[in-house]
N, C-alpha and C positions, 0 to 999 in steps of 0.2 A: 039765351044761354046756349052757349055750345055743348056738342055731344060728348061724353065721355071717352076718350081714347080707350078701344079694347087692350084689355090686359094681357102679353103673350102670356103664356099656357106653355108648361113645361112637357112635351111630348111623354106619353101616358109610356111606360117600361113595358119591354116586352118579357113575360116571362118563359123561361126555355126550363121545360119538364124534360128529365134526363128520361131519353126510350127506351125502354126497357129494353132486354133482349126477346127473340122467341123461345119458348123452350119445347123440345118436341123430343120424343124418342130416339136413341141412339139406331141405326141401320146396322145392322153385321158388316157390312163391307167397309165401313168408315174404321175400323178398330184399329187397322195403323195409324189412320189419321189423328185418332185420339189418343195413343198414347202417345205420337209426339207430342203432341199438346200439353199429356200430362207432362211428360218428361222435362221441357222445354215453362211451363210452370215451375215444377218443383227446383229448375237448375236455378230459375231466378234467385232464389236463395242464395245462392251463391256458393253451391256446392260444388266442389272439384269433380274431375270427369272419373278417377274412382271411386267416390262415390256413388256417384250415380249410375254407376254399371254395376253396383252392389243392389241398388234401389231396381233396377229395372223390371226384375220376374215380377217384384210386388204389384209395382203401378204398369206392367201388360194388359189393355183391354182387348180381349178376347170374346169371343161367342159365349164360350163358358161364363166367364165372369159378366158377363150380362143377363146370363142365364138364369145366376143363382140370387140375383135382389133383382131394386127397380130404380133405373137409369135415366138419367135427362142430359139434353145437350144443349146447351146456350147457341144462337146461331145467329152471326152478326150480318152484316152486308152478303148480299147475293148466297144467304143461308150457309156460308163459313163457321162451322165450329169453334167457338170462341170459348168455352165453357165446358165443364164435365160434372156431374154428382152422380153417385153412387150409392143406394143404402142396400141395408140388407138386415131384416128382423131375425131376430131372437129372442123368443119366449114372447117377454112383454118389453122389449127394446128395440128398437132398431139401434144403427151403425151406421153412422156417417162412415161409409170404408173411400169415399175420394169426392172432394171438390177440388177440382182444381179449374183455374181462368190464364188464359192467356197473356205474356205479359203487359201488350198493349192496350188489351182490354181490362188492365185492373183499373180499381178508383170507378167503375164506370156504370156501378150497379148491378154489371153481373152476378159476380158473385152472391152479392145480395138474393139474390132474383132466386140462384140455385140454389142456394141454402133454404128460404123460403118455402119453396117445392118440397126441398127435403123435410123441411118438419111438418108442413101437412100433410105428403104424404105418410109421415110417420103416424101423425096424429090419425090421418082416415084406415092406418091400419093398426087402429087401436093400442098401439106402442104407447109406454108409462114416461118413457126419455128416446130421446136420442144422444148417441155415447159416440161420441171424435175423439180419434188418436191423431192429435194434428202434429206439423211440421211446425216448430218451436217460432222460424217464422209466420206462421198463422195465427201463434196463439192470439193477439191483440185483436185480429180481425172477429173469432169467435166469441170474446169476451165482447163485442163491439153489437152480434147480435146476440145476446142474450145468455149464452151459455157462462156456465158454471164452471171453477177449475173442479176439478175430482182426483188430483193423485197425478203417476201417469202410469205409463204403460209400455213395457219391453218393445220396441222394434224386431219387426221381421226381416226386417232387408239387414240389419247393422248389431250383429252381437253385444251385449251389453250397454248398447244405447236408449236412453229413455225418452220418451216421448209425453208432452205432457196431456191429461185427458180430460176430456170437457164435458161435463152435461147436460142438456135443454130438456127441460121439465115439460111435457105438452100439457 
């Protein structure tokens, strides 16, 4: 009796796990660097260039506005700021006040990564929700983790403009 001819074998798939970002503290000297990033995020939207010189004092990061919540920076190849979040408690809430991801880095789990940050740290500082004023192009991606619509909420940068608001129950 001859031997049975081996059966090829379909090479075994390789699975590729999206890497995360790192996330580490924002530096004071990097704050122009982030707000172009916020800026240049936000313009993705596809906001005109008056606009966004209306929007600017808001999404400014500064020493101060670092000062007054707690910050994280997504950081991609050779530690590049890829990423920004922002919160900032009140009472028994925190405030999502800025996620923003670079454009080439959306889709890519960033975001995810920072938002994530954001609600434990809400949660480890014993906040009841976390409450986003997002950018109307956001809203899908919030709704995507978890959050709630809630109404919305007057804009600071843009007189009579509404913002719609979201919020994560910890």
């Amino acid at each position: 009796m001859s031997p049975t001819p081996a059966r090829p074998t379909a090479p075994t798939p390789t699975l590729r796990t999206p890497q995360l970002p790192a996330l580490r503290a924002p530096k004071v000297e990097e704050c122009a660097a982030l707000t172009a990033l916020v800026l240049l995020s936000k313009a993705s939207h596809g906001y005109s260039a008056d606009f966004m010189a209306n929007c600017e004092d808001e999404l400014r990061v500064d020493a101060a506005r670092l000062a007054e919540g707690v910050s994280q920076v997504a950081t991609g190849a050779g530690g590049k700021p890829i990423g920004y979040a922002h919160i900032v408690q009140d009472s028994e809430d925190c405030w999502l006040e800025a996620l923003f991801v670079h454009p080439d880095a959306m889709g890519q789990g960033v975001g995810r990564a920072l938002f994530d940050w954001a609600a434990e740290t809400a949660k480890a500082l014993e906040a009841e929700t976390l409450v986003i004023a997002s950018d109307p192009g956001a809203a899908d991606f919030y709704k995507a983790m978890g959050a709630l619509p809630d109404g919305e909420i007057p804009s600071e940068s843009i007189p009579g403009r509404a913002l719609p608001r979201f919020i994560l129950c910890l």
